[in-house]
Every structure is written in structure tokens, then in C-alpha cells.
N, C-alpha and C positions, 0 to 999 in steps of 0.2 A: 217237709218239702225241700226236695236239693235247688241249693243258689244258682241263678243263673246269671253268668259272669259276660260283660260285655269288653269291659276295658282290659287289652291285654298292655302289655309293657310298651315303650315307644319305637323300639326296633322293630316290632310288627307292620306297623303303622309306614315307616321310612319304607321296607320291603316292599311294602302294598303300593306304597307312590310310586316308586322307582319302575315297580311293575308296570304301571300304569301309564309311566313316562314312554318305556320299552315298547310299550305296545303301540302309545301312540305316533311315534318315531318310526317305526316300522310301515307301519300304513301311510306316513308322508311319502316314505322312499318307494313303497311301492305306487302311492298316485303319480311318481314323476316315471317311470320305468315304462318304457315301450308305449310310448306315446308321440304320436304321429306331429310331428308339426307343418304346420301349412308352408307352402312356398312363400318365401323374402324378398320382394321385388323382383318376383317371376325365377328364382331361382332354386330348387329341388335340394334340401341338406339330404347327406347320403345317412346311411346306416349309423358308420361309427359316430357323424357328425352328431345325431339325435340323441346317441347314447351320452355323449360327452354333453350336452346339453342339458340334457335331464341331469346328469350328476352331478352340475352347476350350478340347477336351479335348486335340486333337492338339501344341497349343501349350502345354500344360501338361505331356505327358508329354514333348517335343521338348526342354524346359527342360531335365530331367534328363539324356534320353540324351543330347544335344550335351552337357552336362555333362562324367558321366560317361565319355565316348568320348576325351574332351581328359585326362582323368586319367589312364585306362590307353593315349594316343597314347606316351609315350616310353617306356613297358613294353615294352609290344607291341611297339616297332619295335625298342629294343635286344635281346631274345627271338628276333626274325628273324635280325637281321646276327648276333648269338651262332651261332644255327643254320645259318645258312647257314656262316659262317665255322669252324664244325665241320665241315662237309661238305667243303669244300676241304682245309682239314690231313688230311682220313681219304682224301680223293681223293690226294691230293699223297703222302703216307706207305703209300699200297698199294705193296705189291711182285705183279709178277706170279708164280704158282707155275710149277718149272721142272719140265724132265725131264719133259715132256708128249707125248706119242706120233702119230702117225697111226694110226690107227684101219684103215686099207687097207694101207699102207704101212710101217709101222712107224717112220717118219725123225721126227728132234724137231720140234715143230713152236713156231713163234718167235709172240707176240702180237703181234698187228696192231691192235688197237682197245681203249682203256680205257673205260669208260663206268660211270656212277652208279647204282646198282641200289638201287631202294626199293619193299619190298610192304607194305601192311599187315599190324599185328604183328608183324612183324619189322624190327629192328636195319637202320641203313643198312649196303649192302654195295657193292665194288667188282669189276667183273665184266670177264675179258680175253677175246675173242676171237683163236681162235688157226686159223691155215691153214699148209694143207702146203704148202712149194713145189713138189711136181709138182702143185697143183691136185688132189690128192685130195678125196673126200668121202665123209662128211659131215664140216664144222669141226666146231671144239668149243669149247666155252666153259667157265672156269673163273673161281669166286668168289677174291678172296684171301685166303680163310681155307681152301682146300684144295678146299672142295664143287665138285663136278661141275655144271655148269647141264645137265638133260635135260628136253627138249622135253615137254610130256604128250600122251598121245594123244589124238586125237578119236575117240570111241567110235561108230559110225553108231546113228543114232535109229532106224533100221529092225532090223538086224540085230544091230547092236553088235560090229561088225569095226571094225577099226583104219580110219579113213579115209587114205587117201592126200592129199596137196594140192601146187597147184602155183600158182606168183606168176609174173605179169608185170605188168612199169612201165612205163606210157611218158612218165613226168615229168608228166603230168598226174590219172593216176588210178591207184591199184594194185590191181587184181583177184584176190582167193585165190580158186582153184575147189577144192571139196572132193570128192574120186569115193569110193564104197565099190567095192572090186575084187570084192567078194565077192555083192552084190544088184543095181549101180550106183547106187546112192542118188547123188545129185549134190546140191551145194549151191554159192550163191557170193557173196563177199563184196567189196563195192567201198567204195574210199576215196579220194576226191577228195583233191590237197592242194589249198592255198589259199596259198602262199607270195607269190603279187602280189596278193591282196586286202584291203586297204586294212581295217581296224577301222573301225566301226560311228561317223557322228561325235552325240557329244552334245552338241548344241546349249546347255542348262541347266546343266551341270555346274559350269560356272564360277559363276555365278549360286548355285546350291546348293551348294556349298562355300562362297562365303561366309555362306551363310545357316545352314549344319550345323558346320561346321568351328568352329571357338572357336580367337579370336586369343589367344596371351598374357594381354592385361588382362583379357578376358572370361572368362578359365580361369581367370584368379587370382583374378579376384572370386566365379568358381562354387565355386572351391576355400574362400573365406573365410565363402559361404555355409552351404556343406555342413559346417562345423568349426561354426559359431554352432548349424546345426540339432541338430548331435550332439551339442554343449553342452548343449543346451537338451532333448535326448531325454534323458541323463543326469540333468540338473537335475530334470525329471519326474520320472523313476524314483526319487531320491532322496527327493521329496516323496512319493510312494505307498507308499512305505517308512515317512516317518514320521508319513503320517497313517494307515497301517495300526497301529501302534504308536500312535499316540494314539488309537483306535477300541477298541482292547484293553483299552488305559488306562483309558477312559471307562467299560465295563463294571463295574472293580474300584471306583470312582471316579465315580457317575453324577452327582453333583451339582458335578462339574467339579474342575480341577484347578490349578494352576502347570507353565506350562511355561519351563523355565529359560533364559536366553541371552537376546542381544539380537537385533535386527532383524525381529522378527515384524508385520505391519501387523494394526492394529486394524482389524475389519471394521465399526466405526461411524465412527468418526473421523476415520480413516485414518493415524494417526503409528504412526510407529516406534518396537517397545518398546525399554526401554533394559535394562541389567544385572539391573533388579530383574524381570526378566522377564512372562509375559503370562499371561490367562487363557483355560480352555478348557474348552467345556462341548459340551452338545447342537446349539446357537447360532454354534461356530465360534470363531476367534481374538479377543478382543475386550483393548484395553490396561487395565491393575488401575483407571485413570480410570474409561473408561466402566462396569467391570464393577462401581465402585463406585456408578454411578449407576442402575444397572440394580436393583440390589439395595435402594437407597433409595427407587424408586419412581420415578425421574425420567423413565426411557424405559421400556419393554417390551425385552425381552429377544430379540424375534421379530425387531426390525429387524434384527438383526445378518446376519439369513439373508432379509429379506425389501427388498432395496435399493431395488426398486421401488416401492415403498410412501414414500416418501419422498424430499427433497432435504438433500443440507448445505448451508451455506453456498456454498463453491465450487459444488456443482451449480446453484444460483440465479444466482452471478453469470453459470457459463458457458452455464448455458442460457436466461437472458433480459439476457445483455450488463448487470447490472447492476453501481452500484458498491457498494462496504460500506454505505457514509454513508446510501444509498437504504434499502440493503435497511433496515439499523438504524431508518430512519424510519417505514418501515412496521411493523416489529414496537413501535414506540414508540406508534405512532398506532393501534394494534391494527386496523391492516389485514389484517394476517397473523398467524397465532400459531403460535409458534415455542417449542419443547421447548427447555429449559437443562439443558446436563451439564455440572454445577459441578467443580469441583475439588475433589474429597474435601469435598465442602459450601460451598468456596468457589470466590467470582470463577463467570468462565465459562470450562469449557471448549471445550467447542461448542455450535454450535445448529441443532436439525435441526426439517426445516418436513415434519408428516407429510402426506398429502394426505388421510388418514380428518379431522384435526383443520380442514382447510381443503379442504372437498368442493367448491366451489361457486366456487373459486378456483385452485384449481393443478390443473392437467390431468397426465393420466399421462406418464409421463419420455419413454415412446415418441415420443411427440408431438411432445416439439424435442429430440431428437435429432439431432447433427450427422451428416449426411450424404458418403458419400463419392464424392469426385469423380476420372474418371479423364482426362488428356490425354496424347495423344502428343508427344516433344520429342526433335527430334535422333534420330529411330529408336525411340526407348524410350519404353515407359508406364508416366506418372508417376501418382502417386495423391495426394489431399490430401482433409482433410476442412473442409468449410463447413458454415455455421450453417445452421438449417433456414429460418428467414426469408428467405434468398435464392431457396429453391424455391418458396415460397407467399406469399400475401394474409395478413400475420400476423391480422389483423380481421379474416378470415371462419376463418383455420383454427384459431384459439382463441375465438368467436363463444360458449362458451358456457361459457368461464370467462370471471373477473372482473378476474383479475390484466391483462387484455388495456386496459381501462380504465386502469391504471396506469402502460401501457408508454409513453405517447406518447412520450416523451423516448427512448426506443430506437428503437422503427419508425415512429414519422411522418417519419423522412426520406423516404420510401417517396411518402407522405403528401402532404405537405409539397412536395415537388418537383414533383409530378404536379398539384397543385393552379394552376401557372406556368402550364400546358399550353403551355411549351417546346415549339419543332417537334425533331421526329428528325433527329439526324445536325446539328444545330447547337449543340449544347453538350456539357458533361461534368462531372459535381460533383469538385469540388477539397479541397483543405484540409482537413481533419477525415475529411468523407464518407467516405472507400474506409476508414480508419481502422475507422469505426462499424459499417459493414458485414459487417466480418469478426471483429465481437465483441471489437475490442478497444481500446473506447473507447464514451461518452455523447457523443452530442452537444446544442452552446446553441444554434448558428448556424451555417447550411448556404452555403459558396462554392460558385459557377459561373461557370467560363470559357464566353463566348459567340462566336461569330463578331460581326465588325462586324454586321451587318446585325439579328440580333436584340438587339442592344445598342443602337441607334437609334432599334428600334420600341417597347421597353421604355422610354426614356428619356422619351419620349413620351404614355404611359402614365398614368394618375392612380394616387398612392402611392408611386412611386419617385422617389426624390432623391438627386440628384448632389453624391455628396460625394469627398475625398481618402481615396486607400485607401494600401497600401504606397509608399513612396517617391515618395509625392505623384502619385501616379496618378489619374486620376478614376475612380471605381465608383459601382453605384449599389446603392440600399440599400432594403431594405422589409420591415419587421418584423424577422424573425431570419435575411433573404437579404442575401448579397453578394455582387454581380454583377459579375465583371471581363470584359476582351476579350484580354488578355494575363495571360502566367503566369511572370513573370520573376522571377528573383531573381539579382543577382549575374553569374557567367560561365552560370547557365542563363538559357536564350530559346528555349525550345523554339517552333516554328510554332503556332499555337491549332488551324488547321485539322486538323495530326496529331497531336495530341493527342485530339481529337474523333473522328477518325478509328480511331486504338487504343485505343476506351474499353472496358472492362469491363461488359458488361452487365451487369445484377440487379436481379430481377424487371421488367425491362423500361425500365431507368433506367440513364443513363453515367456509370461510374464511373471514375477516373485509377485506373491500375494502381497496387500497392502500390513495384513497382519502379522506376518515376517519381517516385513521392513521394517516396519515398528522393531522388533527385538533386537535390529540390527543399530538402529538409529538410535537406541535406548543405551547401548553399551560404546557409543563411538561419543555420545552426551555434551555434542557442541551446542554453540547457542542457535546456529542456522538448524541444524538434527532435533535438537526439541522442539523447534517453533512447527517442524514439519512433520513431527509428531501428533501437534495440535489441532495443524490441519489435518490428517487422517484422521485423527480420532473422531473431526468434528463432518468430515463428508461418511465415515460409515456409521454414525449415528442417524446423519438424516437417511442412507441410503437403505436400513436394513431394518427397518420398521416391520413387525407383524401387519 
């Protein structure tokens, strides 16, 4: 009797998942495709609106399931070859049962055919067909746990007699005809084989496994995600726990309390408490500093839950690019006025600028809010956030505050540059500029690399003069512009044309990549050029996140 083999090698197995992956991934993209969604606060998405939705939501759930499907791939497949690999040891380890009879005849009759026997609900079995050698009939069939295989009847639908049946094959179709002997009820069944017909071919398959399937790196970083997310769903729960317990607290305790331990952040401040622990009231976590300023009368109590209402310092520098020394001079000059939370009565601890105290001056926080920006790179999309001054006219979109009057020295590069009326596509701001633009720098004095040609006509110009610039170069100079035609420093000599070429647009102005400037600032290796090295490096780390 020929072995019947179940376990094939483990490449079978991976194929089989992968397949299974493809298929399933397939059918998510098709559940999100041409699907109507309802109106959003009485408003109608159009056509492409729905399409792009759907391919948002499909790529967002797709994130998971290819996830997911790479987690449980070498389960599942070890699960398989385990099972299958039981199926052969219980194939391989059946004995036939002996001492089996003919039934016409009565002579023993020998197995001729071992084959695998599996019904639903029920335990795999092994099953031997047995024939007489005078060709008697009918064979018989036996489990090897003893049980008899017997045929069940076919009941006629008319009558309900035993039907009779009879098979013929001609190697291409097998026909059961069913007769009742007792009405003639007839019935008949056909079944093509297909043994030379070729599998169906999938043209995308390949294509969609790599797009479904998850390589290694890509499983491992899904796996490193999913552990951060269940981190951080822990860490939740944790905190719902213990701000459920200080909600309790507050009842027995309404005019606030101490809460012990360190590392709590002050919601005015923002520092970390230390050992001597933090305060907490109606208001939220505030550190014993501010809570003793609150109590003296120096702030209101409200800010603590009302953030919008207000800037710190940090929020001034980072949402008008300002530096200390400025801000400090405005609050000296009583430009601004600015709330002091002393240190238990002394020095300063902080200083926060409310916008009730300064109506007519500081516009609400919404308003230059950093923005976030998405690009594709190498397959993947990246996200980074930029300052709001790069998406608008800072002069018309703060138009009706005052503080916009005080900005020049931040956005008149804007200004300032535009004023040259520069033709497009022949220059790109240098040196400081890209710096400025992305908030992390004032600028005195604005460079621009030109091609020859607008460096000839400018020379020509009345107000510009030709002086030595780096390394005795000629530029030319006017007011607080310095106009080069080369951008050299050292082993860099980048072309001017592709630099101009790869410039950075904002608000409609070319800017030298931050990445550029780095190679520039690397070869010119002052101590002010590396520290501002460190700053780039360290604002397009956080901005350029997958």
C-alpha cells in the first residue's frame, strides 16, 4: 500500500500563509472601496473626497492586519507542520484489523488501500479497504480502531425506498445515476475531473505580497510598536487609577491636598516636582512654587486648567521665534506685561504673558500654532512639524494684533527678500536664512547666492557695492544683504545653479535646505558653526519622524 505523505517541507507552509495573508488584505481594500458615507454635520463629501477616505481608512486598518498576520505567521505555520506531522505518525502507526471475512464467500480477505479518513467532529482516522480474491462483492471497509465503514442509504425523495446507484468513468467525467426500484424515481450526478487544468494565474500576487506580507525589519519594528502601544495603554490605566483616587481624595479634602513623590509636572510651569512633592486641588497638578504664587495672589488659579489663555515664556520664544534678551526687553519697556511667579516671594520663577492682560497684542495660541507637514521618502511617510509663518503672510494673518509690529527682526526676511524682486529660479537665501525660518534663530543680515547673470545686473544697480566677502571673494553688499555668486567653503563647491535648483520653498522664497547647510557649516568648523549643527541635527530628528 503507497504512503500517504502529509508534511511537506516549511516553504510550502510560509506560501500557504502568505497566500492567505493576500487574500485576506485584498478583501479589507475591497470592503473600504465605493462606500457611501453619510453627511458630517449636514455637509455632502464629493466623489474624490470618499475615495481618498476610504484609502485612509483601508491603510490604516491594513497597518494592523499586515501587522498582526507577521505575528501569528510562524504560529500558524508551526501549528500546520505539528498537524500535519501528527497525521503521518497516526498514518504510518495504523495497523490494518485482521480476520476480516467475505461477506458472499466467507475466505479472509487481505487490505488493498490505506487511506486518511477525516469527518467533522470527529478524531482523525485510518481506513483499509479490503477485496476478496475471487472478486466477490460487495468490498468492505474497515477503520483501525475496529469500526466497520457502512455505506448510508439514499432514501428516495418520492417514496423513501432505498435507492439503488450505479458509476461509470471514462477518465474524464464520473456519472452516479441514482434509480428507486420501487416508483423509478431517477436522479444523476456528474463530476468532471480537471487533473490537466492548469490553476488560475494571478497576475498581482507578487506585487501584493510584497505590499501585505511584512519583511522581517518591518515585523520587527510592528512588533516594537505594538509593545510601546501596550506600554502606553498600561501607563493610561495606571493614571486613571490614580487620578480616580485623587478625585476621591479631593472630596474628603476639597481645598486640595499634597501629593507625595517626585516627578509630577507642574501644569503652570512645567518642572518636575522633586521629593518634597506637588500640589492638588480642583485646578489639577500644580508644583508647591507656583501653588505658593497662586495663593499669594500673583496668578489666578484658573490658569492651571485654562492654557489657552495664556503664553510662558517658552511658548513666546517658540511661537514668535523670539530670543530671551528680546522678550525681557519688551516686558522692560512695558510692551508686554507679564505676570511674575516669584520663588516663595523671591527672584523669578516664571513669567507668563496672559492674553486678558495683553488683549490687543497677543492673539490666541491657535493662531501660530506649528503645523504639521507630511512627505513621502524611500516608500514611507514622514511627518514633521513647521512654524506657522511658513503657510501665511505673517502681516496680514496677525493684522490685528500689535505684537506683529514688533516682529520685524523675525519675518521681514519674508519682507526683506521680496523687496530685491529677485527673478525665480535665479537665486536662494543662504547663511542664517533656512536657520530663521524654521524657528531656530533671529536674524541681522540676510545672504543670497545668485547665478552670474543676476550678480552683474545688481552690480550695476545704484546702492550696491563691491566689497571682499569670505576668503577675499567679491560680494556685493546693501543694507543688511549679502550677495555672493558662489558658495564655497573649503572641500565644499557645490554648482550655485543646483543649489538654486534644490531650494526649499517658503512662502514663496528659496531657501538652502537645512541638510546643505549642515555640509557648509561642517567645513567652515567654528565653535558658533558646530553648536548650530547640533541644533539642526536635533530639530530634524524630532521633525522627521515616520
Amino acid at each position: 500500500m503507497e504512503k500517504e505523505k502529509h508534511l511537506k517541507n516549511k516553504q510550502h507552509y510560509i506560501d500557504l500563509y502568505d497566500r492567505h495573508t493576500v487574500e485576506e488584505c485584498r478583501r479589507t481594500e475591497a470592503m473600504f472601496q465605493d462606500k457611501e458615507l453619510p453627511p458630517y454635520e449636514g455637509r455632502e463629501f464629493t466623489k474624490e473626497e470618499t475615495i481618498q477616505m476610504g484609502a485612509n481608512f483601508a491603510k490604516f486598518y491594513l497597518h494592523f492586519q499586515t501587522g498582526e498576520r507577521y505575528l501569528g505567521k510562524e504560529k500558524t505555520i508551526r501549528e500546520w507542520m505539528d498537524a500535519d506531522q501528527k497525521k503521518d505518525e497516526l498514518y504510518e502507526s495504523a495497523q490494518a484489523p485482521e480476520g476480516i471475512r467475505c461477506l458472499t464467500c466467507r475466505n479472509l480477505l487481505k487490505p488493498t488501500l490505506k487511506e486518511f479518513w477525516s469527518e467533522h467532529g470527529k478524531p482523525d482516522r485510518i481506513l483499509f479497504m479490503y477485496e476478496c480474491q475471487n472478486k466477490c462483492l460487495p468490498h468492505r471497509a474497515f477503520f483501525s480502531d475496529g469500526e466497520e465503514w457502512r455505506r448510508k442509504l439514499d432514501p428516495c425523495p418520492q417514496c423513501g425506498a432505498n435507492l439503488n446507484h450505479e458509476m461509470t468513468d471514462d477518465g474524464k467525467k464520473m456519472v452516479t445515476t441514482y434509480t428507486c426500484p420501487k416508483c423509478k424515481y431517477t436522479k444523476t450526478d456528474e463530476y468532471e475531473w480537471n487533473f490537466n487544468k492548469s490553476e488560475s494565474i494571478d497576475e498581482n500576487f507578487a506585487k501584493d505580497r510584497d505590499r501585505f506580507c511584512l519583511t522581517d525589519a518591518d515585523g520587527k519594528e510592528y512588533q516594537l510598536e505594538k509593545w510601546n502601544m501596550e506600554g502606553m495603554a498600561k501607563l493610561l490605566e495606571e493614571f486613571k487609577e490614580e487620578e480616580k483616587a485623587r478625585e476621591e481624595k479631593l472630596k474628603v479634602s476639597p481645598k486640595g491636598f499634597i501629593l507625595e513623590g517626585a516627578g509630577r509636572n507642574c501644569a503652570i510651569c512645567g518642572g518636575s516636582s522633586g521629593e518634597e512633592g506637588s500640589w492638588y486641588d480642583e485646578y489639577g497638578v500644580k508644583c508647591l512654587v507656583c501653588q505658593k504664587a497662586i495663593d499669594d495672589g500673583e496668578i489666578p488659579a484658573s490658569l492651571a486648567k485654562d492654557e489657552e489663555g495664556w503664553y510662558s515664556e517658552f511658548d513666546m520664544r517658540h511661537s514668535f521665534n523670539l530670543k530671551t534678551s528680546t522678550l525681557n526687553k519688551w516686558v522692560r519697556d512695558g510692551i508686554i506685561k507679564a505676570r511674575t511667579v516669584s520663588h516663595y516671594g523671591k527672584g523669578v520663577h516664571a513669567q507668563l504673558f496672559l492674553i486678558e492682560d495683553n488683549k490687543d497684542f497677543l492673539p490666541p495660541k491657535k493662531l501660530v500654532e506649528y503645523q504639521s507637514v507630511q512627505e513621502v521618502k524611500d516608500g514611507k511617510t514622514w511627518h514633521r512639524s513647521e512654524p506657522w509663518w511658513k503657510f501665511v503672510d505673517p502681516k496680514k494673518h496677525l493684522k490685528d494684533y500689535k505684537i506683529i509690529n514688533h516682529l520685524r527682526v523675525t519675518y521681514g526676511i519674508f519682507e526683506e527678500v521680496k523687496s530685491l524682486n529677485l527673478p525665480a529660479g535665479k537665486y536662494v537665501v543662504v547663511g542664517s536664512g533656512p536657520m530663521v525660518v524654521k524657528g531656530l534663530r533671529e536674524f541681522n543680515d540676510i545672504d543670497i547666492l545668485v547665478n552670474e547673470d543676476v550678480f552683474e545686473k545688481l552690480s550695476k544697480e545704484p546702492g550696491w557695492k563691491l566689497s571682499k566677502g569670505e576668503a577675499g571673494r567679491k560680494v556685493l553688499k546693501k543694507d543688511i544683504f549679502e550677495i555672493d555668486k558662489i558658495f564655497w567653503c573649503k572641500d565644499y563647491q557645490p554648482d550655485t545653479n543646483e543649489l538654486i535648483k534644490n531650494a526649499e520653498m517658503i512662502n514663496g522664497i528659496p531657501f538652502l535646505p537645512l541638510s546643505e547647510l549642515i555640509k557648509f557649516k561642517e567645513q567652515l568648523g567654528r565653535r558658533k558653526d558646530l553648536q548650530d549643527i547640533k541644533l539642526i541635527n536635533s530639530y530634524l530628528k524630532i521633525n522627521s519622524k515616520p
